[in-house]
C-alpha positions as CSV (number, residue, x, y, z in Angstrom):
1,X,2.7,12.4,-0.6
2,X,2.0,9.2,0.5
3,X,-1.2,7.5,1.3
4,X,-1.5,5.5,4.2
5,X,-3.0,2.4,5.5
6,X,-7.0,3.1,5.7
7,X,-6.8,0.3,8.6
8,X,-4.4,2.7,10.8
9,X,-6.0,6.8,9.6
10,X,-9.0,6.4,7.8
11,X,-9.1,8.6,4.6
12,X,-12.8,9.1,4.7
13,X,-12.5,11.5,8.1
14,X,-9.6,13.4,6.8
15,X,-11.2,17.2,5.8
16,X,-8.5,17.3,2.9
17,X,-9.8,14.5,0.6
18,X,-12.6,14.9,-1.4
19,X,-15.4,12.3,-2.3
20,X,-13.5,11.7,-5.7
21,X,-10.2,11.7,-4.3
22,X,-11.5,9.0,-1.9
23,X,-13.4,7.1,-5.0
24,X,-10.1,7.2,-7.2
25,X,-8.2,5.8,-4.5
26,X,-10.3,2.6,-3.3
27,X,-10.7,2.3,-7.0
28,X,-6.7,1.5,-8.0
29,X,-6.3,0.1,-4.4
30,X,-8.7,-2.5,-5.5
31,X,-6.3,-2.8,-8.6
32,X,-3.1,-3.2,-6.9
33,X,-4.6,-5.9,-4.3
34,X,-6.7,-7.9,-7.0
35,X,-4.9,-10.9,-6.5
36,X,-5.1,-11.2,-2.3
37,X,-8.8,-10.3,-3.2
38,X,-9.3,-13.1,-5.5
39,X,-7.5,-15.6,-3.2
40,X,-9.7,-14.5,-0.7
41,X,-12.7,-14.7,-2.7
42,X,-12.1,-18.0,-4.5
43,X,-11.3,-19.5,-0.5
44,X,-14.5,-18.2,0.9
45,X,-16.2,-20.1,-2.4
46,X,-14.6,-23.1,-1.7
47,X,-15.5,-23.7,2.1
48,X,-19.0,-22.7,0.7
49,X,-19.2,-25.2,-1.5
50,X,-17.6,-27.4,1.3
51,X,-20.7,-26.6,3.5
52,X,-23.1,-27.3,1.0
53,X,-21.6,-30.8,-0.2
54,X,-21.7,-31.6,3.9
55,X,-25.4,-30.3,4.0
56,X,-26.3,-32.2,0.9
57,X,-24.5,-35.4,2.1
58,X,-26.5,-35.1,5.8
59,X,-30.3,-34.9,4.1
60,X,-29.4,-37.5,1.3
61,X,-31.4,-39.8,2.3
62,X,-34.5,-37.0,2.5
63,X,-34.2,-36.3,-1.0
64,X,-35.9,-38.3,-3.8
65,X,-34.7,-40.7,-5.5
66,X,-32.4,-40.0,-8.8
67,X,-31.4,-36.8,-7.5
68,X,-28.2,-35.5,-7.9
């Protein structure tokens, strides 16, 4: 049996898969694609803090002095 991308036949609406069939796979997919999650993660952190450091550089002059 093989499982097949949830982007193409969603599991969820199939009437042969149970809740904790459904649970136990997301859970090892989330496994297998740790590292593209991560990347994704750590990239979306770092135009976050990108954002902020371009915020906090636009209103420097509004904050008080000895601020950091």
């Amino acid at each position: 049996m093989s499982i097949e991308n949830p982007e193409n036949s969603p599991l969820s609406f199939s009437q042969d898969w149970c809740a904790k069939d459904l649970e136990l796979i997301n859970h090892i997919e989330v496994f297998q694609h740790k590292p593209a999650i991560l990347k994704k993660v750590e990239n979306r952190l770092i135009k976050l803090k990108e954002a902020m450091v371009e915020e906090l550089t636009a209103c420097a002059l509004q904050l008080p002095p000895g601020t950091d």
